[in-house]
KEKE-3310 file (N, C-alpha, C; in steps of 0.2 Angstrom, whole numbers, plus 5000, padded with zeros to 4 digits):
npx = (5058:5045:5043:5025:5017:5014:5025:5035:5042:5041:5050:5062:5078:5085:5075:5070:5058:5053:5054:5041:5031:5038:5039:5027:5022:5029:5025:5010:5011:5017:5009:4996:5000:5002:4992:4984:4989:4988:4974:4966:4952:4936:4935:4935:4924:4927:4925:4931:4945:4956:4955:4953:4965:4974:4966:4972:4984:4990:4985:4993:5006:5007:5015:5029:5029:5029:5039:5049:5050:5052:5064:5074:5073:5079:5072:5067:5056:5057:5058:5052:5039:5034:5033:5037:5049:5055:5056:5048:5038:5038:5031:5022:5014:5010:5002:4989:4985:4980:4969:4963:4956:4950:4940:4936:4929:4920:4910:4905:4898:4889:4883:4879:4866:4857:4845:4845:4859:4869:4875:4875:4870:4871:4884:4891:4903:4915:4916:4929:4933:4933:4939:4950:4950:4951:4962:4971:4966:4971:4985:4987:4980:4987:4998:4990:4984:4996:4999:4988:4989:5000:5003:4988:4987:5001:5011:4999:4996:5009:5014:5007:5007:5018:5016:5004:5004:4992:4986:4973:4970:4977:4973:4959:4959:4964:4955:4944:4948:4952:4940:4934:4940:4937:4922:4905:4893:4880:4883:4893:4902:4900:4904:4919:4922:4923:4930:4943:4942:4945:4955:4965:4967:4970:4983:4990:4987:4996:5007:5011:5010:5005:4994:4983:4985:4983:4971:4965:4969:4963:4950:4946:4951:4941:4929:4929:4931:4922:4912:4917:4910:4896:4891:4892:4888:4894:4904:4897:4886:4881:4880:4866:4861:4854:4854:4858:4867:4879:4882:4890:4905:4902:4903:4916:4925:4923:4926:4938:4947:4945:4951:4966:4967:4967:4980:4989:4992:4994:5004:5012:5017:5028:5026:5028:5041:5060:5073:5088:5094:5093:5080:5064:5045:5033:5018:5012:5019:5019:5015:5020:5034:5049:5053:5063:5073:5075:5088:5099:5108:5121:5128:5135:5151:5159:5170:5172:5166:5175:5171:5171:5180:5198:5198:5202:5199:5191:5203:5213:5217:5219)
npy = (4843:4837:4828:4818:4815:4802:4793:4796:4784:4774:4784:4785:4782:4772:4760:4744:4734:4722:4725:4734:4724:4713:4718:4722:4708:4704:4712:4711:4698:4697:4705:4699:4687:4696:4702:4689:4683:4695:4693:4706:4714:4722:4738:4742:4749:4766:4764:4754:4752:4744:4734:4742:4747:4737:4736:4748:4747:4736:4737:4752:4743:4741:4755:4752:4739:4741:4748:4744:4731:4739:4743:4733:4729:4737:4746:4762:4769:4769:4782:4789:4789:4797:4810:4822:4827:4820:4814:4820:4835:4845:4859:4860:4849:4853:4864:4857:4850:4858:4864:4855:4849:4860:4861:4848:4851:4858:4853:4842:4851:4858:4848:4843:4848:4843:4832:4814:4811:4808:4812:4819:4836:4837:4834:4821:4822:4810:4794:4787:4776:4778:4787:4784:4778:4789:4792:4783:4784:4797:4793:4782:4785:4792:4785:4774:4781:4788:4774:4769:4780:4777:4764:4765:4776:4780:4771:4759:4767:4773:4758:4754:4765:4763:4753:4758:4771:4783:4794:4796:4782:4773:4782:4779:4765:4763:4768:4761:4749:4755:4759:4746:4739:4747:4744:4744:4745:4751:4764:4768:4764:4773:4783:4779:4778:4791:4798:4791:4795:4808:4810:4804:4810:4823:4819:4819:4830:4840:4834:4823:4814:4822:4830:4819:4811:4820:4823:4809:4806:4819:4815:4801:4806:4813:4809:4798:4806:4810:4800:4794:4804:4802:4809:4803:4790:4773:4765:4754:4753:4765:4762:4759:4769:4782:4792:4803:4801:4803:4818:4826:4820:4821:4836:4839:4834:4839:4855:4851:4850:4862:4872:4865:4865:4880:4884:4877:4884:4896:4896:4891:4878:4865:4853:4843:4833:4837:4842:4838:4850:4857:4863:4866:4863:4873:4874:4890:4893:4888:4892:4903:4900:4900:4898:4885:4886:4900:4913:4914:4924:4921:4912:4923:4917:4915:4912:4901:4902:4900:4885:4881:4889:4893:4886:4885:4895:4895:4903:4903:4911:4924)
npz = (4736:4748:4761:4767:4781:4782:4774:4777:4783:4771:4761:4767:4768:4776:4777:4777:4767:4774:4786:4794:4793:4800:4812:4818:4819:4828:4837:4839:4843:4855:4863:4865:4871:4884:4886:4888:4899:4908:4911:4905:4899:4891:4896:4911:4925:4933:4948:4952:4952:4952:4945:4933:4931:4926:4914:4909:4911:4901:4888:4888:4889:4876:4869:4872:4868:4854:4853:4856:4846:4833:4836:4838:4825:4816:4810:4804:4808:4821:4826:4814:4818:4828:4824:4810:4812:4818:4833:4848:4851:4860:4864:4856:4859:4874:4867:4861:4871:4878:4871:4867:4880:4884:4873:4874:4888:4885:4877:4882:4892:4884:4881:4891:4893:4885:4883:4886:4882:4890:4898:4914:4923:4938:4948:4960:4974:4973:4978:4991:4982:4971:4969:4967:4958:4948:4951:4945:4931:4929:4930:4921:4908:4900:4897:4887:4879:4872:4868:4859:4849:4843:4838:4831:4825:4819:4817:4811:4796:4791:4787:4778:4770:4764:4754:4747:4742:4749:4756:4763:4763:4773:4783:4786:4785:4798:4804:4805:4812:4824:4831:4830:4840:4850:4854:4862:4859:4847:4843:4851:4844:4833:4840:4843:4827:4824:4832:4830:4816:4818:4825:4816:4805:4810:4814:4800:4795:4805:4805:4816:4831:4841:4843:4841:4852:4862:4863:4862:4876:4884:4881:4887:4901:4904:4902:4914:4923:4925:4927:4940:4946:4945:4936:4922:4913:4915:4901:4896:4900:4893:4882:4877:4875:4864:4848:4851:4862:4854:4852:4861:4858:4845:4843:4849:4844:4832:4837:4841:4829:4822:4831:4829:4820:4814:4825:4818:4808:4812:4820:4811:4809:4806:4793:4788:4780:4789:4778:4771:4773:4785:4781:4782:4777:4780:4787:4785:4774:4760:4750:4748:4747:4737:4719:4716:4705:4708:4711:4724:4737:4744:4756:4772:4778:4793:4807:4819:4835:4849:4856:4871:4886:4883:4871:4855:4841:4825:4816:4822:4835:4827)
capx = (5053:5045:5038:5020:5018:5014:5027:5040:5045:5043:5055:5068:5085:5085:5069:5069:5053:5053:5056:5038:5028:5040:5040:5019:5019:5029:5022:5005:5011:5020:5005:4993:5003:5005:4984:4983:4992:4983:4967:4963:4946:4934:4938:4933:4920:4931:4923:4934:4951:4961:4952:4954:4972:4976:4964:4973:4991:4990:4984:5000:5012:5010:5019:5035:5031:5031:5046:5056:5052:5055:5073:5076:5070:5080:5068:5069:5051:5057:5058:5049:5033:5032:5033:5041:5055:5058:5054:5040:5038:5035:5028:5018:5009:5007:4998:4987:4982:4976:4965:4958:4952:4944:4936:4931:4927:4913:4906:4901:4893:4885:4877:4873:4859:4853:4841:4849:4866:4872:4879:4870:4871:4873:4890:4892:4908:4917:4917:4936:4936:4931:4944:4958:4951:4951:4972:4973:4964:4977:4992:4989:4978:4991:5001:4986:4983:5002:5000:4983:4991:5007:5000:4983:4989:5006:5011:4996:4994:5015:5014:5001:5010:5023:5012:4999:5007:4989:4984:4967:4968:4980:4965:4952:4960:4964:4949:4938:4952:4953:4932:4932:4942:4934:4916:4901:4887:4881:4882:4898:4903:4898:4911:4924:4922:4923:4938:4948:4945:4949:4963:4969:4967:4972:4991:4991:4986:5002:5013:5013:5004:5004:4987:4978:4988:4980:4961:4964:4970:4956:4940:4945:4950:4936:4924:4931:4931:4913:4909:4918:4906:4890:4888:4890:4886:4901:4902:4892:4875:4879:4877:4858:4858:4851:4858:4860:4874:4885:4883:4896:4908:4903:4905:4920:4931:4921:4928:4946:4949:4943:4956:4973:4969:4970:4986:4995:4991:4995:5012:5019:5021:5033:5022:5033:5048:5063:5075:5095:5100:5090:5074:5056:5039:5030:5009:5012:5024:5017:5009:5026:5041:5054:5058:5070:5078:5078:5095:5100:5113:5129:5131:5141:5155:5162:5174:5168:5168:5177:5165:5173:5187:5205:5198:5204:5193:5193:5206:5217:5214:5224)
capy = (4839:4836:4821:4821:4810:4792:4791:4797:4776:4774:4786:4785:4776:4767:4755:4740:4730:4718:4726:4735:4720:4711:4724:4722:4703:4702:4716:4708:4692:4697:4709:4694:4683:4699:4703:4684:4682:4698:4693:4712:4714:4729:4743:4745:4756:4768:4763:4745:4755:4738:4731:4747:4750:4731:4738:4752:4746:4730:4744:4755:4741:4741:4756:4750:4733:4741:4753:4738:4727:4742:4744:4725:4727:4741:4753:4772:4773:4770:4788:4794:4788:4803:4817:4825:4832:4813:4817:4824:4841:4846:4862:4859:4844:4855:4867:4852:4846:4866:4863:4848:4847:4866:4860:4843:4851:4864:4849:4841:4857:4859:4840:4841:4852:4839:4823:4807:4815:4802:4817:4824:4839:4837:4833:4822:4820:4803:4790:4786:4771:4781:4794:4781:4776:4794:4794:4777:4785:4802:4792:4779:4785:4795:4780:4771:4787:4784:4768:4768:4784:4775:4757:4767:4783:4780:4763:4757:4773:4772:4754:4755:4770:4761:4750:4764:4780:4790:4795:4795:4773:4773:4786:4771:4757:4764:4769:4755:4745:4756:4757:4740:4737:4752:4742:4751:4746:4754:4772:4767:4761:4778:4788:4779:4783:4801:4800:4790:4797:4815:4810:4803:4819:4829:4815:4819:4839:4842:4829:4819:4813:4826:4832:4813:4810:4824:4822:4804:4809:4822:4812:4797:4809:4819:4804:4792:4811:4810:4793:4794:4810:4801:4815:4799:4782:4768:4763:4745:4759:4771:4758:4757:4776:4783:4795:4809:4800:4806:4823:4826:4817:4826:4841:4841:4833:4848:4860:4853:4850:4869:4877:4864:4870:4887:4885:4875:4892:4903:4894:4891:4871:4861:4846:4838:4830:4842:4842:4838:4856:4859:4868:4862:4866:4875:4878:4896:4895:4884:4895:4908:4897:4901:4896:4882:4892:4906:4914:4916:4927:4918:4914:4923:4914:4917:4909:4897:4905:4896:4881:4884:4892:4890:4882:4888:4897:4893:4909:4902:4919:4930)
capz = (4738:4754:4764:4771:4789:4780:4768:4781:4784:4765:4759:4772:4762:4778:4777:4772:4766:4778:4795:4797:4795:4806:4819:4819:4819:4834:4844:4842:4848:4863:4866:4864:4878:4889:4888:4892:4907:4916:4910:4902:4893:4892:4901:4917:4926:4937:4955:4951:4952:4951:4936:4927:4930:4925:4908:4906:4909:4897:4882:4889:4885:4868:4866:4874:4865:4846:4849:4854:4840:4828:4838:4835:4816:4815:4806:4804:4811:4828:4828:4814:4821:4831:4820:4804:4814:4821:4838:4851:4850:4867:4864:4852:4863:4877:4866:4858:4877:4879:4867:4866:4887:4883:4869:4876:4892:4883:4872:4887:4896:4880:4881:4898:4892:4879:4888:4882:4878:4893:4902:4918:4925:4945:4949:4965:4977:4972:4984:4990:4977:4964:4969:4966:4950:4945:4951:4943:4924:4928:4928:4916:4902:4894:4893:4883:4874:4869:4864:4854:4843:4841:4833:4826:4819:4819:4813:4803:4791:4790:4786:4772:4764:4760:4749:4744:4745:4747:4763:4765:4764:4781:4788:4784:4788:4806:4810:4805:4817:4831:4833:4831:4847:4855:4856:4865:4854:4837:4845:4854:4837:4828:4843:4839:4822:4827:4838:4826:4811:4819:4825:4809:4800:4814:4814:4794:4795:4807:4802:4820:4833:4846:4843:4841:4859:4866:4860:4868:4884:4886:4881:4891:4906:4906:4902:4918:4929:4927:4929:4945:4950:4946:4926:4916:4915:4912:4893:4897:4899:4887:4874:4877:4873:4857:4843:4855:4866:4850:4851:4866:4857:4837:4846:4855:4838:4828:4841:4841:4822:4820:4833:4829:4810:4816:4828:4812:4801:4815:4820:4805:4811:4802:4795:4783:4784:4786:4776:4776:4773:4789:4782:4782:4774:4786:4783:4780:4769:4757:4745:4748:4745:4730:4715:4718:4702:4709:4713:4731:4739:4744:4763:4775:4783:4801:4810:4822:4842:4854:4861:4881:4887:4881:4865:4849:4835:4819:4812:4830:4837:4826)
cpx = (5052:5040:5034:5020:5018:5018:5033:5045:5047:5052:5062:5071:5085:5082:5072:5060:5048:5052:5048:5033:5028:5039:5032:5017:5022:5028:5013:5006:5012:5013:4999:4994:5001:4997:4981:4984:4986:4978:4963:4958:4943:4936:4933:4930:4928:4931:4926:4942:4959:4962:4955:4962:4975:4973:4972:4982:4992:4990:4991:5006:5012:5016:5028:5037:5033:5037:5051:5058:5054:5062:5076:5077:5076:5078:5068:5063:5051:5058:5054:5040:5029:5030:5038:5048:5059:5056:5048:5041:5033:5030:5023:5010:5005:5001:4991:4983:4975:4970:4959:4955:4949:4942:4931:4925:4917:4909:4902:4897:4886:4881:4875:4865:4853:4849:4844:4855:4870:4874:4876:4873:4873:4881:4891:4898:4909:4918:4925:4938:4937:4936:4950:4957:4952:4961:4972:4974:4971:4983:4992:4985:4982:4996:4998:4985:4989:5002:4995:4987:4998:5006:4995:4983:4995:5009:5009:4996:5003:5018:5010:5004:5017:5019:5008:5000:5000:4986:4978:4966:4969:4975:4961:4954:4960:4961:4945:4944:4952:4946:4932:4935:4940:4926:4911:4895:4886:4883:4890:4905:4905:4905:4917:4927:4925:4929:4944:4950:4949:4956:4969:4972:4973:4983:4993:4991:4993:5005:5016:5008:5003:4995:4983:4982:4984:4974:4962:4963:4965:4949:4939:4946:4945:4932:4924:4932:4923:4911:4913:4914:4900:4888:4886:4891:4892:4897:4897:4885:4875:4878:4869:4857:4858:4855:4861:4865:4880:4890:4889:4904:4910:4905:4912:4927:4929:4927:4938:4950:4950:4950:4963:4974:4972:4977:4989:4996:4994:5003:5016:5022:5026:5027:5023:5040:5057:5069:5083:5098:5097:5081:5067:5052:5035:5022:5008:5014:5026:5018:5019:5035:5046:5054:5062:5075:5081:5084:5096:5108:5115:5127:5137:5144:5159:5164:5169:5170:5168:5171:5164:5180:5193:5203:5200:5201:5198:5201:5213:5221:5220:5217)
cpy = (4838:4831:4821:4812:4804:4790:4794:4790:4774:4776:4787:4778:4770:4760:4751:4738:4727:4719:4730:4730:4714:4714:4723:4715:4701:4707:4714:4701:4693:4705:4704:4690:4689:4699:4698:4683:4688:4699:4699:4709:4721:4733:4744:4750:4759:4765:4755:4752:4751:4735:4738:4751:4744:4732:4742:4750:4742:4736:4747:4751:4739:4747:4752:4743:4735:4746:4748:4735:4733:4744:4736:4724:4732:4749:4758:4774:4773:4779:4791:4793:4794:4806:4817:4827:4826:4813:4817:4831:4843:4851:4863:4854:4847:4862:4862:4851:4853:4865:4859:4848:4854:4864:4853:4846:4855:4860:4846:4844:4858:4853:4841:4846:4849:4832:4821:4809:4810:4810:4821:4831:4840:4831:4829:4823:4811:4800:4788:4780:4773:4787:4789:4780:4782:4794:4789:4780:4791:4799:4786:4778:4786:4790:4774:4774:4786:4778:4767:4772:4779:4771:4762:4771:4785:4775:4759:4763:4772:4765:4751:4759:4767:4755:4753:4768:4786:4789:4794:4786:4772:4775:4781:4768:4759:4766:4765:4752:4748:4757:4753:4736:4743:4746:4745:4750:4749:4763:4775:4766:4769:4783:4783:4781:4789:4801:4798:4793:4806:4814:4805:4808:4821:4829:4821:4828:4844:4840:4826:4817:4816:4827:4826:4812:4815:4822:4816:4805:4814:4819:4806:4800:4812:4814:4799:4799:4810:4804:4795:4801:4809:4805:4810:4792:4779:4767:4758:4750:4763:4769:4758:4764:4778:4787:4801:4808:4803:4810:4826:4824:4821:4833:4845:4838:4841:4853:4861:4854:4858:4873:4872:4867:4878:4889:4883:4881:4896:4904:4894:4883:4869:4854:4842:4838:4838:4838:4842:4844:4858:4863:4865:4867:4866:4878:4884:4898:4891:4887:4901:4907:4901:4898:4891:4885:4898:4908:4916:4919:4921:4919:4917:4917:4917:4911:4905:4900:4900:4890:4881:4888:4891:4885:4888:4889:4896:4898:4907:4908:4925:4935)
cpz = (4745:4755:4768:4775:4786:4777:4771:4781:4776:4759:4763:4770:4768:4780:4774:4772:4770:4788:4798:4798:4800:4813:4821:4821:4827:4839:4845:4845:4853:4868:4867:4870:4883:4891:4892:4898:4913:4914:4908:4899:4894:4896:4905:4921:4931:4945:4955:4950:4949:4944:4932:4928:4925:4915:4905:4905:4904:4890:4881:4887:4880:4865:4865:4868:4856:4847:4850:4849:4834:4829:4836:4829:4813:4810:4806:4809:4819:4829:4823:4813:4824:4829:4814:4807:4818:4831:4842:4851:4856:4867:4861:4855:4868:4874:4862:4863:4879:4876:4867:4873:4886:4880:4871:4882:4892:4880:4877:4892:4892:4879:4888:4898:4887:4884:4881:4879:4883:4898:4907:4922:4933:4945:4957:4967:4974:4978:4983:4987:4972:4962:4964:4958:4946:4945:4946:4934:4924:4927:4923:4910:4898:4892:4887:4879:4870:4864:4856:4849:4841:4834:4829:4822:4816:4814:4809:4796:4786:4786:4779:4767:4761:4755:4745:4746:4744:4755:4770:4765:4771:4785:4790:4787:4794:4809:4809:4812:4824:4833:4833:4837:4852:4858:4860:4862:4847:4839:4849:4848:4833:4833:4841:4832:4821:4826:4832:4820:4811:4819:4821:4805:4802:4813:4806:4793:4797:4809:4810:4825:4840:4848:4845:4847:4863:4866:4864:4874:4885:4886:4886:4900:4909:4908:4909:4925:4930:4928:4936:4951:4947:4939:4923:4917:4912:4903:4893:4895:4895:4881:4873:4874:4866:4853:4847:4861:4862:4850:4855:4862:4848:4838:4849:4849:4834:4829:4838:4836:4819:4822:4832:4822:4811:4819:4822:4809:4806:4817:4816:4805:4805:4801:4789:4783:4784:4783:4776:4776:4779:4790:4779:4780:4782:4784:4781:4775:4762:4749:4743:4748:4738:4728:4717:4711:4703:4713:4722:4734:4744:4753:4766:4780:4787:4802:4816:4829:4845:4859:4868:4879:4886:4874:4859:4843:4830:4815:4820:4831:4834:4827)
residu = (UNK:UNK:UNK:UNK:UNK:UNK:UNK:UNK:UNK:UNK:UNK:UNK:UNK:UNK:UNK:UNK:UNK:UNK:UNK:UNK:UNK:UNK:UNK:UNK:UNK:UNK:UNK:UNK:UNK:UNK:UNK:UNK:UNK:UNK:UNK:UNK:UNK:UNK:UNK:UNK:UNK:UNK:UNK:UNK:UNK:UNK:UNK:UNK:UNK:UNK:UNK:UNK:UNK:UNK:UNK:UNK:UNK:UNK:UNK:UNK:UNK:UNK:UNK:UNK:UNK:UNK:UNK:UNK:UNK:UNK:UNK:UNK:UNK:UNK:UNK:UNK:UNK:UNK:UNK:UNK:UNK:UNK:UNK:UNK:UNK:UNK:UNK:UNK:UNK:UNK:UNK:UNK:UNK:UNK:UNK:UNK:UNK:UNK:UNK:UNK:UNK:UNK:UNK:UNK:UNK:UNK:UNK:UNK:UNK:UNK:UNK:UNK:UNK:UNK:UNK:UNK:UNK:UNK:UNK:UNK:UNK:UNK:UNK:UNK:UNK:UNK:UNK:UNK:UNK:UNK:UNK:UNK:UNK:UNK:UNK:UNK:UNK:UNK:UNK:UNK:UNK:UNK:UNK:UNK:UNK:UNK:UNK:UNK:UNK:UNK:UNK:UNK:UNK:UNK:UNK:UNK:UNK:UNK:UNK:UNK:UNK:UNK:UNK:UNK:UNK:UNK:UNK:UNK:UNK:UNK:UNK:UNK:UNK:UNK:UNK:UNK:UNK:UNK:UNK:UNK:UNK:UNK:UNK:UNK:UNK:UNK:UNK:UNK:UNK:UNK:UNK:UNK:UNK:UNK:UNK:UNK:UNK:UNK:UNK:UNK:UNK:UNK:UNK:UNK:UNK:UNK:UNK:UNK:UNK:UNK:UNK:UNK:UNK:UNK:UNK:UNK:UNK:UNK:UNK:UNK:UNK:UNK:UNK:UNK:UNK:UNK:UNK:UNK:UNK:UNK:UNK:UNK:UNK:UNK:UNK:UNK:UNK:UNK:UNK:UNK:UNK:UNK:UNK:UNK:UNK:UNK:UNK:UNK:UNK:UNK:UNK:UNK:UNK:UNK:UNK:UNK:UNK:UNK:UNK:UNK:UNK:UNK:UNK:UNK:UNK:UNK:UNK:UNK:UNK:UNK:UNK:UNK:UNK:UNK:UNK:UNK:UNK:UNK:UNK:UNK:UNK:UNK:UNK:UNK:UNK:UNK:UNK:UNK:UNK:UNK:UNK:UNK:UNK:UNK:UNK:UNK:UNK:UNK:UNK:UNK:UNK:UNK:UNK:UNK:UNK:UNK:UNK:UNK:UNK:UNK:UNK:UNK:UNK:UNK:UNK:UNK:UNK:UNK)
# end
């Protein structure tokens, strides 16, 4: 048997009951106090560098706030939050980010061709406020990217499935949630949608949250590069905009949903949980597995080779 991303906290002997809902009550209260104190609210245009680091770092310490309470609670999901494999999977993420900023970057060439799409074609120079709010967005979105996947597509879905073990409810619920704290209008309202629901999928498709961490980090990078060169207006104005502010945005999930399905089939990812003898359900190898009846040839055993010098192998070195 194998365990799909949501039901990773569920079936792990370590859970108890009690610890995820704990783990959630007190990382909204001490994110609650934290919001307070440094006066966070919307997110800030870029050309406010100050304001929009104060946005984005308050958001960024939610992670640190839920992996604590889930170390305090002592819950299995403090690790298997991340992935199937318990972890980040470095190389996986870096092919993830590949993706996702080429594919955002073409949805947005390809809107700046549409009127009302919010995204204009002339690109100026940023003014050196506007510079800093770009360094400000480069160094602390990914740790907002971080956070939002952790709680949204990490935490709630995980958290649910230990109640209703079916995947698509977790999907739901966290993305009504995470649009609902995006805000932006009815159209601002509809990308969120988008964004969320992709990278719910995307979490549950290849069992972590590499891919939904990336698509973050690219839409609000690119989106806060252009605002800072004059292409698109802050969120506050692109809420007046009409059905075609979307397309940017329906475009660029399309894209990326298309080529991570493709990388999962091509690599072979592991996207369910591995298992104690060491071996994992890999998407190729779904359909081409064994028999668990079927007979297998006897391992060979060797002796175990010296770990350093002057250590002594198993057979002690006849």
């Amino acid at each position: 048997m194998s365990t799909p991303y949501h039901l990773l906290t569920r079936d792990d002997p370590r859970h108890r009951a009690w610890q995820l809902p704990v783990a959630g009550a007190m990382t909204l209260g001490a994110f609650v106090v934290v919001a307070t104190l440094a006066g966070a609210g919307p997110l800030d245009p870029v050309d406010r560098p100050g304001a929009l680091a104060v946005d984005l770092g308050t958001i960024a310490l939610a992670a640190p706030l839920l992996l604590g309470a889930l170390w305090l609670t002592g819950s299995p999901a403090l690790r298997l939050l991340w992935s199937v494999e318990g972890r980040v999977r470095w190389g996986w993420w870096g092919r993830c980010c590949a993706i996702t900023f080429g594919a955002v970057t073409l949805a947005l060439v390809l809107a700046s061709a549409l009127p009302g799409s919010g995204v204009g074609r002339e690109v100026q120079v940023p003014t050196m406020t506007a510079w800093f709010g770009v360094v400000v967005a480069l160094v602390l979105v990914p740790g907002r990217a971080i956070a939002e996947e952790l709680v949204f597509r990490g935490y709630l879905p995980q958290l649910i499935g230990t109640v209703v073990p079916v995947a698509w409810i977790g999907v739901a619920a966290s993305t009504c949630f995470f649009a609902a704290v995006q805000g932006g209008g009815t159209w601002g309202l509809v990308q969120g949608v988008l964004l969320g629901l992709t990278a719910g999928v995307l979490t549950q498709r290849t069992g972590g949250l590499e891919a939904a961490v990336a698509l973050n980090v690219a839409h609000h990078v690119m989106r806060l590069g252009l605002e800072a060169g004059g292409a698109m207006d802050p969120s506050q104005l692109r809420a007046d905009l009409g059905a075609t502010s979307v397309l940017p945005t329906l475009v660029s999930v399309l894209l990326v949903g298309v080529l991570v399905e493709w990388q999962v089939r091509a690599t072979g990812l592991v996207t369910r949980r591995i298992e104690a003898d060491g071996t994992g359900v890999r998407s190729a190898e779904l359909e081409a597995a064994p028999h668990p009846d079927q007979a297998r040839p006897p391992a060979r055993v060797r002796p175990r080779s010296p770990a350093y010098p002057g250590d002594i192998s198993d057979d002690w070195g006849r």
